[in-house]
C-alpha positions in Angstrom: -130.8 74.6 -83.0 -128.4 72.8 -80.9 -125.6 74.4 -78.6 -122.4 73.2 -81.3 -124.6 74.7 -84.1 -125.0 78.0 -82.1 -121.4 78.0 -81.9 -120.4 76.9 -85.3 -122.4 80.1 -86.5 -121.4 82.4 -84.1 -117.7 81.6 -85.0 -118.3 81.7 -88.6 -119.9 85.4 -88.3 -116.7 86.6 -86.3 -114.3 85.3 -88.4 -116.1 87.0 -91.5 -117.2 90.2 -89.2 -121.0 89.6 -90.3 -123.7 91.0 -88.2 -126.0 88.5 -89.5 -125.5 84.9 -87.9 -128.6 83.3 -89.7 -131.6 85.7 -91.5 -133.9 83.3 -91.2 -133.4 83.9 -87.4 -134.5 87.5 -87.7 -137.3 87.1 -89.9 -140.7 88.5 -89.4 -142.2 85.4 -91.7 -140.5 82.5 -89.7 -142.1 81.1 -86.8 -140.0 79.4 -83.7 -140.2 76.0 -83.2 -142.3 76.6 -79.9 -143.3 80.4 -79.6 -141.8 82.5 -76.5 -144.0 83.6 -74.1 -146.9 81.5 -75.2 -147.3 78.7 -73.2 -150.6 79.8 -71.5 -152.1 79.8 -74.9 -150.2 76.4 -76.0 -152.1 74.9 -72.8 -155.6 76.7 -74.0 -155.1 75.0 -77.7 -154.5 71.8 -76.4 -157.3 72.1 -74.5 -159.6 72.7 -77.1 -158.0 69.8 -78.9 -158.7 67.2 -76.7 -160.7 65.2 -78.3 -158.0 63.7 -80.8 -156.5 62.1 -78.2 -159.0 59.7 -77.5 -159.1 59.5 -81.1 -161.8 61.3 -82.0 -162.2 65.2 -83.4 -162.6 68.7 -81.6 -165.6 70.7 -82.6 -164.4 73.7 -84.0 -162.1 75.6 -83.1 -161.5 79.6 -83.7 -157.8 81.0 -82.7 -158.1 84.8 -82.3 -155.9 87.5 -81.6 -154.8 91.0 -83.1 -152.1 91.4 -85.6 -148.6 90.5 -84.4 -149.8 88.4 -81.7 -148.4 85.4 -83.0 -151.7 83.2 -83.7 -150.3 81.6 -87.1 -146.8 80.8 -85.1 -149.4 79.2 -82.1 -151.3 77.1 -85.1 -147.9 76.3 -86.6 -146.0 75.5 -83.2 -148.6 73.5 -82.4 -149.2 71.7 -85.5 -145.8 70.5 -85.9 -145.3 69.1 -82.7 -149.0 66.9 -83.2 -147.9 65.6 -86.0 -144.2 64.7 -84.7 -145.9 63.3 -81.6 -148.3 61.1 -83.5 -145.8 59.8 -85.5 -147.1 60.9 -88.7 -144.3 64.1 -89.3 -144.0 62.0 -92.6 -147.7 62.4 -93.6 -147.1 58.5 -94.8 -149.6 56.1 -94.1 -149.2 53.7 -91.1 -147.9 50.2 -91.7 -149.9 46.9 -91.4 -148.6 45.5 -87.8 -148.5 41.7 -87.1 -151.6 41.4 -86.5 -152.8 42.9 -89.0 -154.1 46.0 -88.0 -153.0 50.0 -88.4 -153.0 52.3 -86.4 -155.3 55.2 -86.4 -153.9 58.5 -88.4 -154.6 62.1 -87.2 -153.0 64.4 -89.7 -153.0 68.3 -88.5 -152.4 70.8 -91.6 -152.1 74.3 -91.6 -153.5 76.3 -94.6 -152.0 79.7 -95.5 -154.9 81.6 -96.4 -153.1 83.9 -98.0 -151.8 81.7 -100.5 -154.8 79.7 -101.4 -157.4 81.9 -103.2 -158.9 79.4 -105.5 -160.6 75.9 -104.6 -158.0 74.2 -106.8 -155.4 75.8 -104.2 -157.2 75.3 -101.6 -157.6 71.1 -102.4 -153.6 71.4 -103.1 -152.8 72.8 -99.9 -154.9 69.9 -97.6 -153.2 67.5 -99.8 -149.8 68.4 -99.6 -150.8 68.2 -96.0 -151.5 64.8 -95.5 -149.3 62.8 -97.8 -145.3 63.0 -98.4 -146.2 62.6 -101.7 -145.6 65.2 -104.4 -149.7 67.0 -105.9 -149.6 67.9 -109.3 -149.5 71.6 -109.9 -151.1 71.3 -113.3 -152.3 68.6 -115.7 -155.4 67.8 -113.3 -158.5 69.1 -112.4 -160.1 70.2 -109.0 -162.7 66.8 -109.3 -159.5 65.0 -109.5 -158.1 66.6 -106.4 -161.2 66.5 -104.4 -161.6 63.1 -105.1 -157.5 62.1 -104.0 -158.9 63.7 -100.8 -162.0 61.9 -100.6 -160.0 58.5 -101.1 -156.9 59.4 -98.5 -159.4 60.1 -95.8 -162.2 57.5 -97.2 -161.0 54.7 -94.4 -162.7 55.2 -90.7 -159.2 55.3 -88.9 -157.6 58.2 -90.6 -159.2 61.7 -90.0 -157.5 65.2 -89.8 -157.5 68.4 -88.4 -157.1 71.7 -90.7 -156.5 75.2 -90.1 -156.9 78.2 -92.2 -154.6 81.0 -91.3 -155.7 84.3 -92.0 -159.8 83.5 -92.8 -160.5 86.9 -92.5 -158.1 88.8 -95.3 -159.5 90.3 -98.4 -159.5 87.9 -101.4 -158.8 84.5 -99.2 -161.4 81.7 -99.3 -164.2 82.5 -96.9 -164.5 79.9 -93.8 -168.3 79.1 -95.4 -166.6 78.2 -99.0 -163.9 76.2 -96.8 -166.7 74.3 -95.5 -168.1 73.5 -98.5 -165.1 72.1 -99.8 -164.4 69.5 -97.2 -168.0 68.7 -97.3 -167.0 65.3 -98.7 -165.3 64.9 -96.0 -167.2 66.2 -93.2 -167.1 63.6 -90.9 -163.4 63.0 -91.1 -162.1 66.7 -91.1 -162.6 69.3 -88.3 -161.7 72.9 -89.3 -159.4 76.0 -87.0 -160.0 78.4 -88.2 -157.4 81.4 -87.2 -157.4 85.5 -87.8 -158.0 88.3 -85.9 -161.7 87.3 -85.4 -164.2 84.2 -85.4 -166.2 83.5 -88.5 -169.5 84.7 -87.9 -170.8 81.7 -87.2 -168.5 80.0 -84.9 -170.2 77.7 -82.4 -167.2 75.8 -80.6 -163.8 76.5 -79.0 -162.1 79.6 -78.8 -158.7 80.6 -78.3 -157.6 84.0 -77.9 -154.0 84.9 -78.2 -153.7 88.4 -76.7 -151.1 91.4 -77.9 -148.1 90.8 -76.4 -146.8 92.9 -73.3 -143.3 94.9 -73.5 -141.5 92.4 -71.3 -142.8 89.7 -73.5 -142.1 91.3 -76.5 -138.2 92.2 -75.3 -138.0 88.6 -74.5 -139.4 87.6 -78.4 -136.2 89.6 -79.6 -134.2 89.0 -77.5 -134.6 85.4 -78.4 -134.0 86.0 -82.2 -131.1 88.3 -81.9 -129.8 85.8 -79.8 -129.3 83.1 -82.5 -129.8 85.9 -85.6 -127.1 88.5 -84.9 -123.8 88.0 -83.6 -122.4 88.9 -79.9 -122.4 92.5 -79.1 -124.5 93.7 -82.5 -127.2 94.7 -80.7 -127.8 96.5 -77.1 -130.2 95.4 -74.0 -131.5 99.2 -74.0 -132.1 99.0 -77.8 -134.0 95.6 -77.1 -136.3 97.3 -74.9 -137.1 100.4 -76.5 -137.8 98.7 -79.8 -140.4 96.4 -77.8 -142.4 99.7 -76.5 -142.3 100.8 -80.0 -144.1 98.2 -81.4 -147.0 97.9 -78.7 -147.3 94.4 -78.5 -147.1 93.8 -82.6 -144.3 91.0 -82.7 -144.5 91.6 -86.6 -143.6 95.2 -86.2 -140.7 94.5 -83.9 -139.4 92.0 -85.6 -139.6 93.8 -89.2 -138.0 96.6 -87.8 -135.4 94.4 -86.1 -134.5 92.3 -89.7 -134.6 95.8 -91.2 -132.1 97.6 -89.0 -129.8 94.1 -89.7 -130.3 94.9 -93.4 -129.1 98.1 -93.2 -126.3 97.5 -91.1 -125.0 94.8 -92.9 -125.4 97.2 -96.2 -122.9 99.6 -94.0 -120.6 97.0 -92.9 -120.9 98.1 -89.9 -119.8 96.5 -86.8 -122.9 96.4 -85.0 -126.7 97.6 -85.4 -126.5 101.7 -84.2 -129.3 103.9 -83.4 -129.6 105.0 -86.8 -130.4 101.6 -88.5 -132.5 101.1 -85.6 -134.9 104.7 -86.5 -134.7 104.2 -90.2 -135.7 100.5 -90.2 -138.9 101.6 -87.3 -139.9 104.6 -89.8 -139.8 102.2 -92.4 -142.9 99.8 -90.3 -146.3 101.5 -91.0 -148.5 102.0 -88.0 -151.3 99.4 -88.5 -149.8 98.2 -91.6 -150.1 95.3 -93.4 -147.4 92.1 -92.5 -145.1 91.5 -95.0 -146.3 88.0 -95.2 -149.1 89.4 -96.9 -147.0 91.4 -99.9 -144.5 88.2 -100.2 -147.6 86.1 -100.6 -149.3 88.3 -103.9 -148.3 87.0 -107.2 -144.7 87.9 -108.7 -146.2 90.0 -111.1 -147.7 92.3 -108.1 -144.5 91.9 -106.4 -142.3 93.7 -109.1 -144.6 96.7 -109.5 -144.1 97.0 -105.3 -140.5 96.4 -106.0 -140.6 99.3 -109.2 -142.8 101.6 -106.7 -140.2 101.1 -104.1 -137.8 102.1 -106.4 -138.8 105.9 -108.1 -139.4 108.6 -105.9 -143.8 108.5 -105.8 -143.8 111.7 -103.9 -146.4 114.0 -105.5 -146.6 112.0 -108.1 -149.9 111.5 -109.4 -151.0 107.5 -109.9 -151.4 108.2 -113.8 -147.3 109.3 -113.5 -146.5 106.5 -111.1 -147.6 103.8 -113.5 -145.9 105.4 -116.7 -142.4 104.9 -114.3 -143.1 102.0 -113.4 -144.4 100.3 -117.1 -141.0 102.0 -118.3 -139.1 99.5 -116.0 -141.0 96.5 -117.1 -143.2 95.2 -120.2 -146.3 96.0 -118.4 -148.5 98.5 -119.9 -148.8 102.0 -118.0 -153.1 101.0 -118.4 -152.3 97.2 -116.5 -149.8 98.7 -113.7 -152.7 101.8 -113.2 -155.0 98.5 -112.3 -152.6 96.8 -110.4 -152.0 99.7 -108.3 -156.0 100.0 -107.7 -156.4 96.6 -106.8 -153.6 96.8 -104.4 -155.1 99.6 -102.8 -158.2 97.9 -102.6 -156.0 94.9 -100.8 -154.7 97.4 -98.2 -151.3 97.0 -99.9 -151.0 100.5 -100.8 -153.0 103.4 -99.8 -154.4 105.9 -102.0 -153.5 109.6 -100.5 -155.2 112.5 -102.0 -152.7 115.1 -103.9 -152.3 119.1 -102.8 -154.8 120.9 -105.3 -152.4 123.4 -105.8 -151.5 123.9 -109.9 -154.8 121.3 -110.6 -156.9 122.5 -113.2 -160.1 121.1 -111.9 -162.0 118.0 -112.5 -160.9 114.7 -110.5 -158.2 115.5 -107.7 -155.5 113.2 -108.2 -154.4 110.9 -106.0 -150.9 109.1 -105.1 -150.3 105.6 -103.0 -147.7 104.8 -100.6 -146.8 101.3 -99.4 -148.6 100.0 -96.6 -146.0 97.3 -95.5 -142.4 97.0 -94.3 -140.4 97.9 -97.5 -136.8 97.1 -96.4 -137.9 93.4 -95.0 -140.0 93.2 -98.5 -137.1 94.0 -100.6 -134.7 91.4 -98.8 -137.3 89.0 -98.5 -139.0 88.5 -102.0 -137.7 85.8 -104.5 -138.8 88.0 -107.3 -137.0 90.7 -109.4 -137.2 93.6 -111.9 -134.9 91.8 -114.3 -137.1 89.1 -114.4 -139.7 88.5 -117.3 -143.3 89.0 -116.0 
């Protein structure tokens, strides 16, 4: 973002009296450009690259850290700026020169786990990866897509480098299906793989992002209120006590920081008080899950969070819970019981065991709460309850 557009915005947010210069600047599921405070990192990552500048390919690679740390803004920082400084941010093929002759083509991708739970997806993702062009969602099989990737890397000058983000999360691809996979392709493709530990396995470079500290952490949103809020919506002191809140976790932080701007904003007020600031950290689970992780589950999944959201769960036994929640959709009460298990089996939700009091014996019942930032879920998702399942 450029100085005049940093004006342009801030203007624009006074003249409306918005506390919100740009969302996207606040958002706990956008990355920066090039991540603060991790240039010692950056340094480690290029490092472990190395090869592809001679133009060959790294063995692999395993970026670790724990959750908030930033290691999917690192893999995406990073990626980016390869590609741009290849000359390839256009995933097109290079051009025949004079002579005759192209240039070699190193294409990095970045695979969201989370989003690619099927080999189908998986094929897509690479694909999309390495050519501008537009991969058919449907009306092909995954031979067909295998085989597009098999062709795009078939000649001895183009090769690529791909990362799978979040390896390690219940119902992604495991790295050892990953690898089978790009087996066609083994010789062209090397694989980063990037969680909050190595595959099991893992026999080459690692890079390990640590938690950040306070000071690091006050400079992360300091940096996004900068360019997300307008002048004066936010205090220093705020800044920092927010930071030692969130212990490092950049996701917390930030969460909490997009949901205190949501609440404000819902106020009208003139700045972010205390008050936003407490019900937006109350509203961030310890050791939750990130909201990257909800926004990625399928829209069906994300209504029933949205309809849990919505009805007071409190005591409520899961039987009763998915009775409200079928009554404000066309799900059945049976299908939303099994979403709600499968989403506690995901971490999404937690199952909490009910007071025995007034139960007549047999199984204790059991109620779930949401595991995940609900105010930056609600603003965030694309789905809604009036919307046809």
């Amino acid at each position: 973002m450029d100085l005049q557009e940093r004006i342009a915005r801030r203007r624009s947010a006074r003249q409306g009296r918005r506390i919100v210069v740009d969302r996207d600047q606040l958002s706990p599921i956008v990355h920066r450009p090039e991540p603060v405070g991790r240039g010692p990192v950056l340094e480690q990552l290029l490092d472990a690259l190395e090869p592809v500048f001679d133009g060959g390919l790294p063995p692999p690679v395993a970026i670790v850290g724990p959750p908030g740390s930033g290691t999917s803004a690192v893999v995406t920082a990073m990626f980016d700026a390869l590609n741009e400084q290849f000359g390839r941010s256009s995933r097109a093929i290079a051009t025949t020169t004079r002579g005759g002759h192209t240039d070699p083509v190193t294409w990095f991708v970045a695979v969201d786990g989370r989003r690619v739970e099927s080999p189908f997806a998986f094929y897509r993702a690479v694909l999309s990866g390495l050519s501008s062009e537009r991969v058919p969602e449907s009306g092909v099989g995954t031979d067909d897509l295998r085989e597009r990737l098999r062709d795009r890397l078939s000649r001895p000058d183009r090769r690529a480098v791909v990362a799978i983000d979040h390896h390690d999360e219940p119902e992604t691809l495991a790295i050892d299906r990953v690898r089978d996979l790009l087996a066609p392709v083994k010789d062209r493709v090397a694989v980063v793989t990037v969680g909050r530990t190595e595959p099991d396995d893992h026999r080459g470079e690692t890079v390990t992002v640590p938690a950040y500290r306070d000071h690091e952490l006050v400079d992360v949103v300091t940096d996004r209120a900068s360019t997300g809020l307008a002048a004066g919506a936010l205090d220093h002191d705020d800044v920092r006590e927010l930071a030692a809140w969130a212990d490092g976790n950049a996701h917390d932080a930030l969460a909490a920081l997009f949901g205190a701007a949501v609440l404000a904003s819902e106020d009208e007020a003139e700045r972010i008080e205390p008050r936003h600031l407490e019900t937006a950290r109350t509203d961030v689970p310890d050791d939750g899950v990130h909201v990257g992780q909800v926004l990625a589950l399928s829209a069906t999944r994300q209504r029933v969070l949205l309809a849990l959201d919505e009805i007071d769960s409190t005591d409520l036994p899961i039987r009763e819970i998915a009775t409200a929640i079928a009554a404000r959709s066309s799900l059945t009460a049976g299908t939303v019981t099994r979403f709600l298990y499968e989403l506690a089996d995901r971490g999404v939700i937690e199952r909490m065991q009910l007071s025995a009091t007034g139960h007549d014996g047999g199984r204790q019942p059991s109620t779930v709460e949401p595991r995940f930032p609900t105010i930056a879920f609600r603003s965030l998702t694309t789905v809604s309850l009036d919307e046809t399942p």
